[in-house]
C-alpha angles and dihedrals in degrees: 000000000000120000111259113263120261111226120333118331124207114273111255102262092223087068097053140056120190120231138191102238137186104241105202101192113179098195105130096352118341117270129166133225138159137252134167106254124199112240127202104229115229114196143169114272111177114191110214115192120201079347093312126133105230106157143358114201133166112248148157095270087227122103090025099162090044088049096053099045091046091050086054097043093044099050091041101252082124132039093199139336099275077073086071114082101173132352118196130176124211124191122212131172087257096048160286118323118185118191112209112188099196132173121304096238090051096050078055095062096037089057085050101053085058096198125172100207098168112149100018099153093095098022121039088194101049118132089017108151107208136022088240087064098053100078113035126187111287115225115246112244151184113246109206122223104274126191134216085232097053090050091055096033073060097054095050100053091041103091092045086060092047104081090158087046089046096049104034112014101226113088137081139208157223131214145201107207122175127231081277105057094254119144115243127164111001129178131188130211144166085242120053089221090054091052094050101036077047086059095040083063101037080061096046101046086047090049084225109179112249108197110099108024132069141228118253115210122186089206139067117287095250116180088262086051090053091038093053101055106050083053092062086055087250109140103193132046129180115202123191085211130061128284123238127233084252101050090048098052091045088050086058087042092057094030095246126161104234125189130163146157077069106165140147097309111358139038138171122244095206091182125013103180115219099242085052103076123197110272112231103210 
């Protein structure tokens, strides 16, 4: 696993594009000038399994083959990476495509879901065929002790680890922190399930153990963040935003530690499961 950064590092290029912009500023009397203005690119990635189209998202087109292998881990096409026999990317005017050759048994069950996932970066849910598809199962696990200190140790070292957030403003991210609130991993996207399901690769490629540590998420903890994550085997995730109804009760289903609204100086613990003690330092 890579150092942390130290301080901010340059946002990948393949994740930007520069544009001339027209900057209104109303100070003393509005007036208008122009300045060239960084952009976080946003493209078509469709994911094809055994030569079959699953899902199209929009996505940063960085961390490709992480992304891919977190997004299959994560929605349960793949029960780990040794699944995955070959992964190739091909880039075309219109987009991003990444062939996945997987296991033949587990080809079998993804023909048989029969899911239709196109346009997932704001819904987890979109295209979902039948209400009993909508909530799976949700995967038991261990959620580590976790301290106040190491969630907002968390918080102070996240924006140096953002390069795409520092330069455009539009993306989010997801981070691996240690029981002590270091950063560890992090990865950025346009769509707040790309940058985690990004991360979610980037740790299983990697084999990092998952048993103290949490995830660190710069969104809201929606029902897919939770879920996830307890896929992924993580049993705890911070969010800066709020959690829903739905995420908290799946976070008491799995056993996952679940906190939000962290920010400098304060944050919620929405579920502290009774095995997980409070950490004291």
């Amino acid at each position: 696993m890579s150092s942390p950064m130290n301080g901010t590092a340059p946002a990948p290029q393949a994740a930007l594009m520069r544009q001339r912009v027209e900057v209104h500023r109303g100070t003393n009397g509005w007036y208008a000038d122009a300045q060239e203005d960084l952009l976080a690119l946003e493209r078509p990635v469709a994911l094809v399994y055994n030569g079959i189209s699953h899902a199209v998202m929009m996505a940063s087109p960085t961390n490709l083959e992480e992304f891919a292998l977190g997004f299959s881990l994560s929605e349960g096409i793949l029960a780990n990476v040794d699944e995955c026999y070959d992964l190739d990317i091909n880039e075309q005017p219109q987009g991003l495509t990444i062939h996945l050759t997987i296991a033949s048994q587990r080809m079998a069950e993804l023909k048989q879901r029969r899911r239709s996932l196109t346009g997932r970066t704001g819904c987890g849910l979109c295209g979902t065929e039948a209400l009993e598809q909508a909530i799976r199962s949700i995967p038991h696990v261990m959620a580590p002790p976790l301290s106040d200190a190491a969630i907002q140790r968390s918080l102070r070292e996240l924006s140096a680890h953002q390069p795409l957030q520092a330069a455009t403003g539009a993306s989010h991210g997801a981070a691996w922190c240690d029981a002590q609130g270091r950063i560890q991993r992090l990865r950025e996207d346009v769509g707040r399930h790309n940058a985690l399901d990004k991360l979610i690769g980037a740790l299983a490629r990697e084999a990092s153990p998952l048993g103290e540590g949490f995830a660190l998420v710069t969104s809201r903890a929606s029902y897919e963040m939770v879920h996830k994550c307890a896929s992924a085997g993580i049993g705890a995730l911070v969010a800066v935003s709020a959690a829903t109804a739905l995420a908290v009760e799946q976070a008491q289903a799995s056993g996952l530690l679940l906190a939000g609204f962290a920010r400098p100086g304060r944050h919620l613990i929405y579920h502290r499961p009774a095995t997980a003690a409070m950490a004291t330092a």
